[in-house]
N, C-alpha and C positions, 0 to 999 in steps of 0.2 A: 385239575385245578384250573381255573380259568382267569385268566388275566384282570385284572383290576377293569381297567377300562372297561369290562362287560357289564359288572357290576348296576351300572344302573338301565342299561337297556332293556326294549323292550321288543322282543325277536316275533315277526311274521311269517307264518309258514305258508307253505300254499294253500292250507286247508285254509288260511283266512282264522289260524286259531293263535292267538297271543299268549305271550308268557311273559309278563313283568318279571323283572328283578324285585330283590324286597326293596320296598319305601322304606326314604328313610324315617328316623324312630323318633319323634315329635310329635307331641296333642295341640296341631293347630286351634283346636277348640275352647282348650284352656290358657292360651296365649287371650282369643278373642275376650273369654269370660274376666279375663282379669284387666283389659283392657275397656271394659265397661263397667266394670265395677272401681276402677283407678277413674272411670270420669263423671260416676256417680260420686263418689268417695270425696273428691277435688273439688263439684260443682256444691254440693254442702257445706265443705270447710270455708269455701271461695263467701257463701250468703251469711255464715253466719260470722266470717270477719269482718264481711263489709255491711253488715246490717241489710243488706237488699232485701231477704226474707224477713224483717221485722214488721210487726203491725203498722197499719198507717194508722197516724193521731184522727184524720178525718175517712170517714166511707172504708173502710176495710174491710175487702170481700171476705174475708179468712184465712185460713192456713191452706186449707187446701187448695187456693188458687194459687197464694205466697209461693207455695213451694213446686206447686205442680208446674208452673208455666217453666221455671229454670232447669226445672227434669224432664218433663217432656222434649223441653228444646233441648238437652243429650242426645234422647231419643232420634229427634228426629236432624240431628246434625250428624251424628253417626251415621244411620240410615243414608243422608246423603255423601257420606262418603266415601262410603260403601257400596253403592252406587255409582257415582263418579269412578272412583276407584277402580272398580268391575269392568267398568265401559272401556276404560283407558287400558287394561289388562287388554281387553279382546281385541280392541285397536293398535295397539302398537307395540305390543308384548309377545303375546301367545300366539305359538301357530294354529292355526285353521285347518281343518284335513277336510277341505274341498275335493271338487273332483279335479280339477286342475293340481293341485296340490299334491293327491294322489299317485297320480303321472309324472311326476318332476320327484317324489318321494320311493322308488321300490326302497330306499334301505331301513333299517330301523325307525321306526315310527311310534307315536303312541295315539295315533290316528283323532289329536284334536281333543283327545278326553278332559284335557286343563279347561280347553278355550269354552267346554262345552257347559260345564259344572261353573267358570266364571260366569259366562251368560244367565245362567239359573239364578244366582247368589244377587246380580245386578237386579234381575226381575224382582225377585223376595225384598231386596233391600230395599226398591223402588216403591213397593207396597208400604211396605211399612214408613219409609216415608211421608207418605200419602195419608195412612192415618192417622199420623203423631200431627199431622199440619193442620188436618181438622180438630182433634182436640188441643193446640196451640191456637185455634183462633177463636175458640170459646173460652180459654183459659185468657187471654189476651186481655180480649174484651173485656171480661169479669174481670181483672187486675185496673186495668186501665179506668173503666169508669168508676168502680169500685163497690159494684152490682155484686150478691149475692146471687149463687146459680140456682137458687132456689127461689128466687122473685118470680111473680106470677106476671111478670112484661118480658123478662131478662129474653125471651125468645123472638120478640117483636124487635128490641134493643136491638139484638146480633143482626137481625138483618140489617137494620137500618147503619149497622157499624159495616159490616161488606159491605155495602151499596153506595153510600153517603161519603162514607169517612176515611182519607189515603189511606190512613195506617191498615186499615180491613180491607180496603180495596189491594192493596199492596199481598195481603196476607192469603186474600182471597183466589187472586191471581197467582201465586205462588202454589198453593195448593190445587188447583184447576190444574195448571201444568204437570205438577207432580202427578198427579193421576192419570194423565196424556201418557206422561212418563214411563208409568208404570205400564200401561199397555204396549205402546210401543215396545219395551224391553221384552215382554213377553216373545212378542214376533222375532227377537234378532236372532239371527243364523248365519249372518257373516259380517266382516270386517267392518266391511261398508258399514252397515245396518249400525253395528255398534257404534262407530264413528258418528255416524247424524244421530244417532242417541245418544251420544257423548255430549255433543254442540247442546242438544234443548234439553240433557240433567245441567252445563253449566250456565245455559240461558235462565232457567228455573231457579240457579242463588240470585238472579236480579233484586227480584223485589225485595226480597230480605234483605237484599244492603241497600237497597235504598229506603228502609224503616231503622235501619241503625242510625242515621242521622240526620236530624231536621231541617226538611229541606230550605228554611232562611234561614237557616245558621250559616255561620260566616265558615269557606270551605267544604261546602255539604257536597259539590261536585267531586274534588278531591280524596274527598273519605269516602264516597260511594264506591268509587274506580278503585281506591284501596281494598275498600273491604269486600266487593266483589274477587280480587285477585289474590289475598289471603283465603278467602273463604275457598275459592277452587282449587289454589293449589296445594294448601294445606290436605285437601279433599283426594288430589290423584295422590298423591303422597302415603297419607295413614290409610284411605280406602286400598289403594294399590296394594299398599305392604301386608292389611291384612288378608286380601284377595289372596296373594303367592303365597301365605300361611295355607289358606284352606284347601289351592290346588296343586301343593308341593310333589302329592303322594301321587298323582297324575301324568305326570311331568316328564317323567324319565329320562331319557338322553337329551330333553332340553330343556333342565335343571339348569344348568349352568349356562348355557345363551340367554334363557330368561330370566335369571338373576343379573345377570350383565346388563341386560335391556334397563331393569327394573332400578339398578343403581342407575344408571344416567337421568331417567326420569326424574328418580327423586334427589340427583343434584339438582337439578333444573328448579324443581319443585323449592327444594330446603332454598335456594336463593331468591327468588319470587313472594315465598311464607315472609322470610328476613325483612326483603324490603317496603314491603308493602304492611307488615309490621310496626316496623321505622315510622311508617307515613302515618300510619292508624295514632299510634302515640304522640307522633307529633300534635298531632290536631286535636286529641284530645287532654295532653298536657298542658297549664299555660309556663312552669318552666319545669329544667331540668331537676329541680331540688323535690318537685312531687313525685317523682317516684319513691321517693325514701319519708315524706312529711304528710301522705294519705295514702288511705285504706287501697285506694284505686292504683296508685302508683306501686305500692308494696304487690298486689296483687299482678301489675304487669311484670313488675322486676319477678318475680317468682317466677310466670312464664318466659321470662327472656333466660332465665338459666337455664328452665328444664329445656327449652327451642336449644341453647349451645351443646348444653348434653346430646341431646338428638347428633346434632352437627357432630361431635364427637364418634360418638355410635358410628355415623354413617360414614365418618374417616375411616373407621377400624374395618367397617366393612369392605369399604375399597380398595384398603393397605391389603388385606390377611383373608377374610373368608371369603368375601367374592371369589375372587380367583382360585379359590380351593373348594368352590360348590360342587364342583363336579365328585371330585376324588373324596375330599373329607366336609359331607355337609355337615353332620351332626352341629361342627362349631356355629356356623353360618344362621342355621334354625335357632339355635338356642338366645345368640344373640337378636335376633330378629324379633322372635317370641318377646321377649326382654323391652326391645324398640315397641313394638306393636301396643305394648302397656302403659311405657309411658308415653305416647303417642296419646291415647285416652286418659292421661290426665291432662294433658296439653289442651284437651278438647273439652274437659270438668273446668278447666280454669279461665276456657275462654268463656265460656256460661258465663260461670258469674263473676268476671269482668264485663259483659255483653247488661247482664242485669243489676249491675251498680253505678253510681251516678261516678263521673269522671269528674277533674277537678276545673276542666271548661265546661260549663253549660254549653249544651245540644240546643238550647231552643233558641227559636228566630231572636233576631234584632229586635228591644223593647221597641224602640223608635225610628224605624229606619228612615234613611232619603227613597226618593222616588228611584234614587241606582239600584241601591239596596233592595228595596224590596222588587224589584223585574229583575235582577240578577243575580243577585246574595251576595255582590261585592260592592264594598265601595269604589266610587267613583276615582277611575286611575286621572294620573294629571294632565295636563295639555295637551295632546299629542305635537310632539316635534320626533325631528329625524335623531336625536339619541334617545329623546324617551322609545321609541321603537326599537331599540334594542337593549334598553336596560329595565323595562316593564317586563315581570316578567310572573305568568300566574302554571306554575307546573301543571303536567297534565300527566300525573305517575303511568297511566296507559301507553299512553304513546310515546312518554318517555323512556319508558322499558322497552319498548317494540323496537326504539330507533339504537339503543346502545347494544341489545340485544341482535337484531340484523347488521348490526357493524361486526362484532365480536364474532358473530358463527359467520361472514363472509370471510374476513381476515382467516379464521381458523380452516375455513376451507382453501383458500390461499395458502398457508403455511403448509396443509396434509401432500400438495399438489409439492410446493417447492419442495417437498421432503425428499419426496420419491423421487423426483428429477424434472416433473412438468414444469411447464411454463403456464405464466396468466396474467394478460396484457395489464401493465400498471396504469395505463388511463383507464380502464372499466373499473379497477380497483377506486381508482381517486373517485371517479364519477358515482359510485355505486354511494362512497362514505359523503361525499358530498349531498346525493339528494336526502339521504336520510337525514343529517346535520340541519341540511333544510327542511324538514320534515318538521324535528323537535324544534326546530325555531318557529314555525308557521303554530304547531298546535301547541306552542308553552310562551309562546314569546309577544313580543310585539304585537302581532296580527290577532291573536288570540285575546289578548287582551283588549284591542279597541274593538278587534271585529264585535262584539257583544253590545255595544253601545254606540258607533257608528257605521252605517250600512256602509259606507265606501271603503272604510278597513276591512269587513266583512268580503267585500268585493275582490279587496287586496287580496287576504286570505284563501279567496278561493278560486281565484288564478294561480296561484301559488301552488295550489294541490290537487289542481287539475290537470294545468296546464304544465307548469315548469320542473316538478318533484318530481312526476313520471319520466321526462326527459330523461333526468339522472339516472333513474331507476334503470328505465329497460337498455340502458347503453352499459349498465353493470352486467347485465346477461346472467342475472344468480341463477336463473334453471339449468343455464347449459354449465357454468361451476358445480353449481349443487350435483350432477348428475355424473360429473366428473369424479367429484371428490367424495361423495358419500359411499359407503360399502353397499352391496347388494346383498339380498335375502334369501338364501333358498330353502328355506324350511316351511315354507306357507305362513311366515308371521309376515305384517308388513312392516315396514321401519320408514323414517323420514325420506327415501329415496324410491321406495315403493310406492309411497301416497302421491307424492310429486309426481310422478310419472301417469298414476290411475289418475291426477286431478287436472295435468295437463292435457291427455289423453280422452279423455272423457266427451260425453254426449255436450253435458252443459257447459264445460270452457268452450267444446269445439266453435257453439253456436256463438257462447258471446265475445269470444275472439274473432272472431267470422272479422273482416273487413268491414262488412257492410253494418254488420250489429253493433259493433262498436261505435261506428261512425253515429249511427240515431240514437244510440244510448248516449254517446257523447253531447253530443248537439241537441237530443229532445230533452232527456233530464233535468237541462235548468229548467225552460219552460215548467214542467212539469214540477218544480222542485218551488220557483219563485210565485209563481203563479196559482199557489195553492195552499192549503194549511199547512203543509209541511214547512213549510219555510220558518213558518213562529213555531210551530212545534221545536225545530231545531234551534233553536232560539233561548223558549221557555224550560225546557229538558236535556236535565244529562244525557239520556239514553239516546235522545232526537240529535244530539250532536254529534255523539262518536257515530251513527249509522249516516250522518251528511257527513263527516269525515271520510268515513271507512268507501263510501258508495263514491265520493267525487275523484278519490286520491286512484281508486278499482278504476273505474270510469276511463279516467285519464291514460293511466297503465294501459288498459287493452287497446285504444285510440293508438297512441305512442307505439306501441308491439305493434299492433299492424303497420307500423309504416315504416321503419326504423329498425325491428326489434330481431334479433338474429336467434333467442332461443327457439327451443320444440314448438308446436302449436300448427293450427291450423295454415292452407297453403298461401301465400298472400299474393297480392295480384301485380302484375307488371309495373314497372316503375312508373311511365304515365300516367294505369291507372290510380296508383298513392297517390301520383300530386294533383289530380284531377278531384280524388276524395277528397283530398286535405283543404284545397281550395272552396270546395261547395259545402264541405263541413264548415270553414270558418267565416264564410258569407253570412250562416246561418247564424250564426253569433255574434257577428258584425249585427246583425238585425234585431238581435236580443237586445245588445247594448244602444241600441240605437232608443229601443223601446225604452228600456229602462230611464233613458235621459229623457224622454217625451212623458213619461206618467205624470199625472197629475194628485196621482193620493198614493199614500206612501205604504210600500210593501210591510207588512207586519206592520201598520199603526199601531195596535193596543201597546207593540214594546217599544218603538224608536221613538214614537209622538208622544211619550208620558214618562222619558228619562228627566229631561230639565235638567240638562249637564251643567256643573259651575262656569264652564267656560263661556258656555252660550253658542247652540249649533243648531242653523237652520236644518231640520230634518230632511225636509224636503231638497232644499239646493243639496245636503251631503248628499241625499240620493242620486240626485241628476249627474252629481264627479263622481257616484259609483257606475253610474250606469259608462260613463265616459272613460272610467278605466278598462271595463270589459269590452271595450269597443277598439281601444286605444293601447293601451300597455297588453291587453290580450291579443295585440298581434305579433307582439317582438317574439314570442313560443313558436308563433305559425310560422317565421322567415326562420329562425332554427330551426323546426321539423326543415320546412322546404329544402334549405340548403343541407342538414344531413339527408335528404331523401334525393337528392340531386348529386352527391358526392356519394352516397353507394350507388347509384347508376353505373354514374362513371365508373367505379371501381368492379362494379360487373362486366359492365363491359370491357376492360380492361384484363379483366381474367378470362375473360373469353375469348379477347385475342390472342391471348399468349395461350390457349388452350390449342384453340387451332392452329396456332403457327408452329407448338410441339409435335403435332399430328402430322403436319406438312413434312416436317424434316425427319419425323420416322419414315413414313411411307411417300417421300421426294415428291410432295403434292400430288398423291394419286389423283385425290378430288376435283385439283383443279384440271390434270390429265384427264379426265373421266368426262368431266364439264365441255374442252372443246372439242374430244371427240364427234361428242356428241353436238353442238354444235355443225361440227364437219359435216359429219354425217345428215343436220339434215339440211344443209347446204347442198351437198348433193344430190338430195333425192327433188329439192326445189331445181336445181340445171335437169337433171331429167327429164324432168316435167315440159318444162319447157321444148 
């Protein structure tokens, strides 16, 4: 009789011939089937309470459009979740049986077979994604203009609807990636691979949240970033969980590491779905009493019980079967199976919520101001120094990122203090500080004038270039992170695996390099002001978070080279920093110098056609922008300087006291060594002579 513990292993011999234990006893297949059928079943009941499937009084394509667009879009939400899902399994879940892997693995193995069937299931799922999105934008079409598919134009229509018109163009480009998608997933065979397959399945829900809500409608930025971050992580969540359904029987002795994995994700996940939920409702409620007084409210309230249900489920799994996945899965499965079901009516009922009118209207401003229609806000009030900090327009993205990176530093702080390390309280303060600053610069104040006056603008991006990196790389998270996170040795990777491949790597090495940082720093505005990109970042969500994301990176790897004490590439002598730092910010002295000399105004089509009630010369704001970046962007550079000046010193300082321990172990051999020689060749000089 053989010990319990064998039970689920999977034994190697030297012939290279395997023996599974038995799998255990669950039909992942009929967990999936009733999980599609729970979000057909839900997306039907959802059209025919809220009328979204009834005839239209005018132009009504049919039924078959009526109902096919809010089924197909099951199809293919599923599909992408599944998908997503898949990806996120191979990434940061399942181990990999590399050859590297192999080597670090002689013991019990199941040589990759989960990671390898997830990969498969992502490829198929990606497909079929692909094809529910092309007939989603035929059905689309045919809904929307109210075109029978039978019209002898309806072909000429569609293109001109991709080509012409956002919502096609949106739809179009959604399903072009999808199908990138699909091939790529084809090719993955390791981590990596599935990882940047990861990034461009959740690049790919872009366009679809940015066709959920119109872009002049009041908050349409807001609700994009919402439903973008509902839509992915509801995605690794129910994709995930039904992925570990279909590769459970694979799995063997890492069953229960990969259920372990699998619950922390989908905490992370089940919090993200929550919030960005919250947000989604908000915006499309106009109050609290509509969830209970219309079709659309009733329909939410239904999904926020089954989402705390979920929350439940995934208590009970945390509390009792996780921890017993290894020894007694059966309960683990069964519950899971159960999740997995209503997980697809969650996703039937966002349908049609997604295809019923909410009780704010989605469309533009009947009338807007000239604020209004270049930004889809109206115009905030004067600027003064407390409207700068009590303007305040959220940014759910970068609001989650910043309360988020506070929360997992502390927690890495606290695993550290548990054990008995230590971890300097000013990197602490500093780490929670720049982020603090972070959500202020992209929700607060700056955010809010930046959009309509270039010198707030300016504010703003001194702020998250120059001064939030400060904070940052003096918090030292990689060397924490690196500290505190657990290590892997089963060939999966985990948060301390990637960290390390991403520090480690070809492309950080380059753009951490001293010198690439330095020209990405200093050419990127050029490049950035000087070019359409700047009103792009202007006129679009998407152009804003990537000037966000690129100037805040930018900053960071500048600051790490000169200052920055985690892993990464070698840095150069102290000199050389302050020599960098100095001819780096000449070059931006010369920016601003520029910017205060133009004589037509960067992005005109947006700052010269606001006509703010206050009344603000465009052009002079520009010239106090360009004089901030010239001016207040130097107070960062005498900070770098002086900390790049004060670790010298304290190098050198540890170098003294290095060598003076040296000395009094071996009673200054060195410097006995030094006048020997000396002596010696003092002497051979009298000789000579």
């Amino acid at each position: 009789m053989y010990p319990r513990e064998y039970a689920t292993r999977v034994w190697i011999y030297p012939g290279r011939v395997s023996t599974p234990a038995p799998a255990p006893r669950h039909r992942p297949a009929l967990a999936l089937v009733g999980a599609a059928v729970a979000a057909l079943v839900l997306a039907v009941a959802g059209l025919l309470f809220s009328g979204a499937a009834q005839p239209s009084a005018v132009l009504d394509p049919g039924a078959v459009v009526r109902w096919g667009v809010p089924l197909v879009t099951v199809v293919a939400d599923g599909a992408a979740a599944v998908t997503i899902g898949a990806l996120a399994m191979c990434a940061l879940v399942l181990p990999h049986a590399g050859r590297g892997d192999e080597r670090r693995r002689p013991r019990v193995a199941v040589e990759g077979a989960a990671w390898s069937l997830a990969a498969r299931v992502a490829a198929v799922a990606a497909v079929v994604w692909t094809l529910a999105s092309v007939v989603r934008i035929v059905l689309t079409y045919a809904r929307t203009s109210g075109r029978s598919l039978d019209e002898p134009t309806f072909g000429a229509e569609l293109a001109q609807f991709v080509t012409d018109i956002p919502m096609g163009q949106a739809h179009l480009v959604a399903t072009v990636m999808a199908a990138v998608l699909a091939t790529v997933c084809v090719a993955v065979a390791t981590p990596t691979a599935a990882a940047l397959a990861g990034v461009l399945a959740l690049a790919t829900v872009v366009p679809i949240a940015l066709t959920g809500h119109a872009a002049g409608a009041e908050g349409h930025n807001l609700a994009v970033s919402a439903m973008w971050l509902h839509i992915g992580s509801i995605s690794v969540w129910a994709g995930g969980l039904a992925v570990l359904c279909l590769v459970a029987r694979r799995l063997g002795a890492d069953r229960g590491p990969a259920v372990r994995r699998f619950s922390t994700l989908a905490g992370w996940s089940f919090a993200l779905v929550g919030v960005s939920g919250l947000v989604n409702g908000g915006v499309r409620l106009g109050a609290l009493e509509d969830l209970v007084s219309t079709d659309y409210g009733l329909l939410l309230l239904t999904k926020t019980v089954m989402f705390v249900v979920l929350g439940l489920v995934g208590w009970v799994h945390r509390r009792s079967t996780v921890p017993a996945a290894t020894d007694r899965p059966a309960a683990f499965w069964r519950l899971a199976a159960g999740e997995v079901v209503l997980v697809g009516a969650v996703i039937g009922v966002s349908v049609a919520l997604g295809s019923s009118a909410p009780p704010v209207p989605q469309d533009p401003v009947s009338r807007p101001t000239p604020v209004q229609e270049i930004t889809g806000y109206a115009a905030p009030p004067e600027p003064s120094l407390l409207a700068w900090f009590t303007e305040w327009r959220p940014d759910v993205l970068f609001g989650i990122l910043a309360v988020a990176g506070i929360g997992v530093y502390l927690g890495w702080v606290y695993r550290l203090y548990r054990r008995g390390d230590h971890w300097s309280l000013p990197r602490t303060a500093s780490w929670v500080t720049g982020l603090v600053l972070f959500a202020w610069v992209t929700s607060g104040g700056p955010s809010v004038y930046g959009v309509v006056m270039f010198s707030a603008h300016m504010v703003q991006h001194m702020l998250l270039a120059m001064v939030v990196p400060i904070f940052l790389v003096v918090g030292a998270p990689i060397t924490l992170a690196v500290r505190a996170l657990p290590a892997r040795d089963d060939g999966s990777r985990g948060p301390r695996e990637w960290l390390l491949a991403t520090v480690h790597s070809r492309w950080a090495r380059f753009f951490a390099h001293p010198g690439t940082a330095a020209v990405n720093f200093a050419g990127s505005m050029i490049v950035f002001y000087y070019s359409p990109l700047f009103e792009l970042a202007l006129s679009t969500h998407v152009g804003h978070i990537a000037m966000v994301v690129h100037f805040t990176a930018a900053g960071y790897l500048f600051a790490g080279a000169l200052i920055g004490v985690d892993p990464g590439p070698s840095r150069p002598r102290y000199p050389m920093r302050l020599l960098l730092l100095f001819a780096t910010m000449g070059f931006h002295a010369f920016f601003g110098v520029s910017v205060m000399q133009a004589t037509t105004l960067f992005a005109g089509d947006h700052f010269g056609r606001l006509g703010l009630p206050w009344g603000v010369d465009a052009l002079a704001d520009q010239e106090a922008g360009g004089a901030i970046a010239w001016g207040i962007g130097e107070l960062p550079t005498l900070a770098l300087a002086v900390a790049v000046a004060i670790a010298w010193a304290r190098d050198e300082e540890r170098v003294t006291r290095r060598t003076d321990r040296q000395a009094d172990r071996d009673d200054d051999a060195a410097l006995a060594e030094y006048n020997a020689r000396l002596a010696q060749m003092a002497g051979r000089d009298g000789a000579a002579r």
